[in-house]
MARKEKE-453331 format. One line per 3 residues: their letters; for each residue x, z, y of C-alpha. Coordinates in nm, 2 decimals. Layout:
N
a	X Z Y; ...
//
This chain:
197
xxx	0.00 0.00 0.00; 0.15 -0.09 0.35; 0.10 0.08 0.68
xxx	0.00 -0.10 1.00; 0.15 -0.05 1.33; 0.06 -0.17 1.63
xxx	0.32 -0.26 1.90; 0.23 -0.24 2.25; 0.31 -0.23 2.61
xxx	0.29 -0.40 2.91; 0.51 -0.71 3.07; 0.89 -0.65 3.09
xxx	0.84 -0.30 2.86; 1.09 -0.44 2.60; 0.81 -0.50 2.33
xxx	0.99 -0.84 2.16; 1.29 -0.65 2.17; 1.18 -0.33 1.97
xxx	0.95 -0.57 1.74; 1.30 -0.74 1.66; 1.45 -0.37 1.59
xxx	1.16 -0.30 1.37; 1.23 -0.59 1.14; 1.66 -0.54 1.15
xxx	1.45 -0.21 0.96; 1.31 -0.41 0.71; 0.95 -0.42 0.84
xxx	0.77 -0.77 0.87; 0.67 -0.85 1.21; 0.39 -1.02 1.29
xxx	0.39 -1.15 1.69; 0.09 -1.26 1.87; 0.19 -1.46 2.14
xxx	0.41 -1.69 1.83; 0.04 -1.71 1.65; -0.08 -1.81 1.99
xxx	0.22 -2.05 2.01; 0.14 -2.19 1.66; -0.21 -2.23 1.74
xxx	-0.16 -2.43 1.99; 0.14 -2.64 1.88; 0.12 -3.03 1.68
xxx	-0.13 -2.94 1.39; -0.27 -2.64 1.48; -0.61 -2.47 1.42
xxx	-0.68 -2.48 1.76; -0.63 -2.86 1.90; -0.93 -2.92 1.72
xxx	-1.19 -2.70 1.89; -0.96 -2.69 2.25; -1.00 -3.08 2.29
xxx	-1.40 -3.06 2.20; -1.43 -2.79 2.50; -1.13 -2.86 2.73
xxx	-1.05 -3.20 2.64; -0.81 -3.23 2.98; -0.61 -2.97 2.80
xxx	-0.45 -3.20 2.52; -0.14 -3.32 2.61; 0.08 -3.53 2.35
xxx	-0.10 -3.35 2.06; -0.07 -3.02 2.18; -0.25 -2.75 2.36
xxx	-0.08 -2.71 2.71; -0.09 -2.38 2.88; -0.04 -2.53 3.23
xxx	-0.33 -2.74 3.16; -0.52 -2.41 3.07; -0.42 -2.21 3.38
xxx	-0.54 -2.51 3.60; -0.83 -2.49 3.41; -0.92 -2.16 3.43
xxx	-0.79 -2.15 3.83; -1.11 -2.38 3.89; -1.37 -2.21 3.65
xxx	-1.28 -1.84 3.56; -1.56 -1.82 3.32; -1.32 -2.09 3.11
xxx	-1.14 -1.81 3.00; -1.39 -1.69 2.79; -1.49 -1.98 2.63
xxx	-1.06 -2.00 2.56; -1.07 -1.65 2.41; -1.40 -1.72 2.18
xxx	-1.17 -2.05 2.03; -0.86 -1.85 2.04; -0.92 -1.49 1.93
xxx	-1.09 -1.59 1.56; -0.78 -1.82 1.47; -0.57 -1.54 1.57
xxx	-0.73 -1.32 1.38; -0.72 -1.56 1.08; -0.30 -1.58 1.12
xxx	-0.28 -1.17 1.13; -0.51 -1.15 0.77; -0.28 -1.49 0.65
xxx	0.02 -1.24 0.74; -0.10 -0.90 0.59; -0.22 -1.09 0.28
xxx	0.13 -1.26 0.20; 0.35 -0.94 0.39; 0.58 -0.76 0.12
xxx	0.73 -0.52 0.32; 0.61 -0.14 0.34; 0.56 -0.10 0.73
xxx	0.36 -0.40 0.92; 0.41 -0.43 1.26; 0.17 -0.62 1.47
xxx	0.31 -0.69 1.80; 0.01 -0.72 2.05; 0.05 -0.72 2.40
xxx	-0.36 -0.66 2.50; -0.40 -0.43 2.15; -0.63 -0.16 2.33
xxx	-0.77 -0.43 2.55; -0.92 -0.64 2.30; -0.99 -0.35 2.03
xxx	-0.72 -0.43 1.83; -0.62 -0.06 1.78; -0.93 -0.01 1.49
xxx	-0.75 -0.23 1.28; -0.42 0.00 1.29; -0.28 0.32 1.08
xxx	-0.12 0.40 1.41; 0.00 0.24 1.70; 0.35 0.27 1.94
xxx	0.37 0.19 2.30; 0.67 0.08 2.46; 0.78 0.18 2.83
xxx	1.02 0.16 3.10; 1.02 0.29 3.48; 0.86 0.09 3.73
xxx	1.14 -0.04 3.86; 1.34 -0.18 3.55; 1.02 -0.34 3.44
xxx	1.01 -0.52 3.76; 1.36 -0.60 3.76; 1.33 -0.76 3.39
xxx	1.02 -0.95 3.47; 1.18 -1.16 3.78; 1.52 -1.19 3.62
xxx	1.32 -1.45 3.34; 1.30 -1.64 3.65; 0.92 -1.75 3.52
xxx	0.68 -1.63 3.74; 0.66 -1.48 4.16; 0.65 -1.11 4.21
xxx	0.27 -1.17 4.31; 0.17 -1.36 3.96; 0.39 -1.05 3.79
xxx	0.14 -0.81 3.99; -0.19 -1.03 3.92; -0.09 -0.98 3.53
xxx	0.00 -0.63 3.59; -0.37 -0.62 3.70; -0.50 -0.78 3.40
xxx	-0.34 -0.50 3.18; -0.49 -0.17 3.08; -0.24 0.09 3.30
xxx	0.06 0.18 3.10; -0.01 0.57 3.13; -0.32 0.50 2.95
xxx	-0.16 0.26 2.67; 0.08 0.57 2.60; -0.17 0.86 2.62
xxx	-0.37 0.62 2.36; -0.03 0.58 2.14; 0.10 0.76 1.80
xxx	0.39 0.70 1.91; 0.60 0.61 2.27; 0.91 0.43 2.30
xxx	1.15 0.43 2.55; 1.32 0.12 2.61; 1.55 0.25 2.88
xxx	1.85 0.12 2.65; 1.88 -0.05 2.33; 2.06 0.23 2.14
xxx	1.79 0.47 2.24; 1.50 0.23 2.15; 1.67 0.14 1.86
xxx	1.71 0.56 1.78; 1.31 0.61 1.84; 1.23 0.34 1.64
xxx	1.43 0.44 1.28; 1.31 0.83 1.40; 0.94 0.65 1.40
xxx	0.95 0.46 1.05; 1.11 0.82 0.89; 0.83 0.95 1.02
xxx	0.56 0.72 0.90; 0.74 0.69 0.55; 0.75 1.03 0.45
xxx	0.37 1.06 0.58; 0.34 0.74 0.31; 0.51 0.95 0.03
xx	0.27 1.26 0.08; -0.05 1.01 0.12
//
């Protein structure tokens, strides 16, 4: 029997970097933005039901995500006819991936896990964190998006004080030798909780 745990934090928290921790600990990793990625890419579940609703989103097979902001920048309510195609494929790859999954400790890595309910699905569930500041700093430094489309997401997001007083577990991500501490302290944890169960 494996154990579920969810990964979570905000932007710029250091969640793909602790997920990648995780599995250097032999847990499999299952990553939500890469099913999104999949999804979306030549062949996936998605291109189908995308280009019947948003047929201005196809672009040379694919799903294109700058077509989908544009999109949803003219009709907010596009969004939710997005995340009513998107969500049930996703959740289709995460049952694909626990089905197949040999390893004792699953990690999902969701970014919106409390937001979108996720959480029920989980034996327990970590958040990752950083100050204010560093997030910022490690956000702009991707050189991907303004410090006012970093805030808008921000926004978006469920306050990181409330992720963590939701959380099992809460890991700093200040440095990688301390994350990387928290998370082996974390799986002792939930394997000797798996040897008394």
């Amino acid at each position: 029997m494996s154990f579920s745990l969810g990964l979570t934090g905000s932007i710029g928290m250091g969640k793909s970097t602790t997920a990648k921790l995780f599995a250097d600990q032999g847990c499999a990793v299952w990553d939500a933005d890469a099913a999104v990625h999949r999804l979306y890419g030549k062949g996936g579940g998605a291109i189908q039901p995308m280009a019947a609703a948003f047929p201005d989103a196809i672009e040379n097979g694919e799903v294109c995500r700058a077509a989908l902001k544009r999109i949803i920048g003219a009709n907010p309510q596009a969004l939710k006819q997005i995340e009513a195609i998107v969500h049930p494929l996703v959740a289709l790859d995460r049952a694909a991936f626990r089905a197949q999954a040999q390893s004792d400790v699953l990690v999902f890595d969701i970014p919106l896990l409390f937001e979108t309910g996720g959480n029920s699905e989980m034996d327990a569930v970590a958040c990752v964190t950083v100050d204010a500041k560093t997030q910022q700093e490690r956000v702009l430094a991707r050189g991907t998006m303004t410090l006012e489309q970093f805030r808008h997401i921000l926004q978006k997001q469920m306050p990181i004080e409330e992720k963590m007083a939701r959380a099992d577990y809460v890991i700093e991500t200040d440095t990688l030798g301390h994350a990387e501490a928290q998370v082996i302290e974390i799986l002792a944890d939930i394997r000797s909780k798996m040897s008394r169960a």
